[in-house]
N, C-alpha and C positions, 0 to 999 in steps of 0.2 A: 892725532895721538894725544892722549892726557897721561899724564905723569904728576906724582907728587909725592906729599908724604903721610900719612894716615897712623897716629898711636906712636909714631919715631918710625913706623914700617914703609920702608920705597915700596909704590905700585906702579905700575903702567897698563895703560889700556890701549888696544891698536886696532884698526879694523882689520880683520880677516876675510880672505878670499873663496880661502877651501881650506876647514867647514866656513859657511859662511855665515857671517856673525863678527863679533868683536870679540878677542883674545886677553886676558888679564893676567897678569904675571906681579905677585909680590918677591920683593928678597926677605926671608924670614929669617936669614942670616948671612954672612957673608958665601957659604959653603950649601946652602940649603934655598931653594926657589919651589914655589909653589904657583901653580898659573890653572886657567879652565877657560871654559868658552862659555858663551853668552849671546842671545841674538840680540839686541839691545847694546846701547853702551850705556845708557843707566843701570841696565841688569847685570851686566858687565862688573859697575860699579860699586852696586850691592853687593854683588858675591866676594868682589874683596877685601870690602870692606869688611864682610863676614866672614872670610878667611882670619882676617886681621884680626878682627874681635875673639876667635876661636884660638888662635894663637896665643894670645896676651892676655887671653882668662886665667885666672887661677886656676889652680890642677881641684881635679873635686876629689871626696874623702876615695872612689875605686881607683886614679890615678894620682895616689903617691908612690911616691917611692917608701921600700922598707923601713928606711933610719925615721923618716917623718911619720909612719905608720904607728910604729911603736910608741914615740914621742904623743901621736892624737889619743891611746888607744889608754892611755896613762888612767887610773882609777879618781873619780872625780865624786865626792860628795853630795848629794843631793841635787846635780845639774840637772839644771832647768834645759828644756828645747833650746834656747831661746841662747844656752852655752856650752851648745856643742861646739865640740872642736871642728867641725868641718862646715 
C-alpha cells in the first residue's frame, strides 16, 4: 500500500483483487472522496495524481460561477489577448 500526500491532497494506492489492478482513492475533502482503478501501481499513481491536478486547477472562464462571470465579463479598453480575464 502507498499513501501520502500530493498538492495538501491525501491519496492512497492499494492492490486489488477483483477488478484486478491497483485501486486509488484521494480525500478531496473531508465529505467528498474520489478513487478509480488502474492496472499498474504507477498508473495507479498517475491517475491520481491527475485527479489531484484537475481538482486544484483553477476554474476556466465556462466554469465560474455567475458573481465571477459578471466581474470577468466587465468592459475593458483596448485588451490585449495576452489580458484577458480568463
Amino acid at each position: 500500500m502507498a499513501s501520502g500526500s500530493y498538492k495538501g491532497i491525501e491519496y492512497s494506492i492499494i492492490q486489488s483483487i477483483n477488478p484486478r489492478g491497483w485501486r486509488w482513492t484521494i480525500q478531496v475533502s473531508p465529505d467528498r472522496v474520489q478513487s478509480g482503478t488502474a492496472l499498474t501501481q504507477h498508473d495507479a499513481k498517475v491517475e491520481a495524481f491527475r485527479t489531484v491536478d484537475q481538482v486544484t486547477a483553477p476554474p476556466r472562464c465556462g466554469d465560474l460561477d455567475l458573481q465571477h462571470y459578471y466581474v470577468c465579463i466587465r468592459p475593458v479598453k483596448a485588451a490585449l489577448p495576452s489580458e484577458a480575464c480568463c
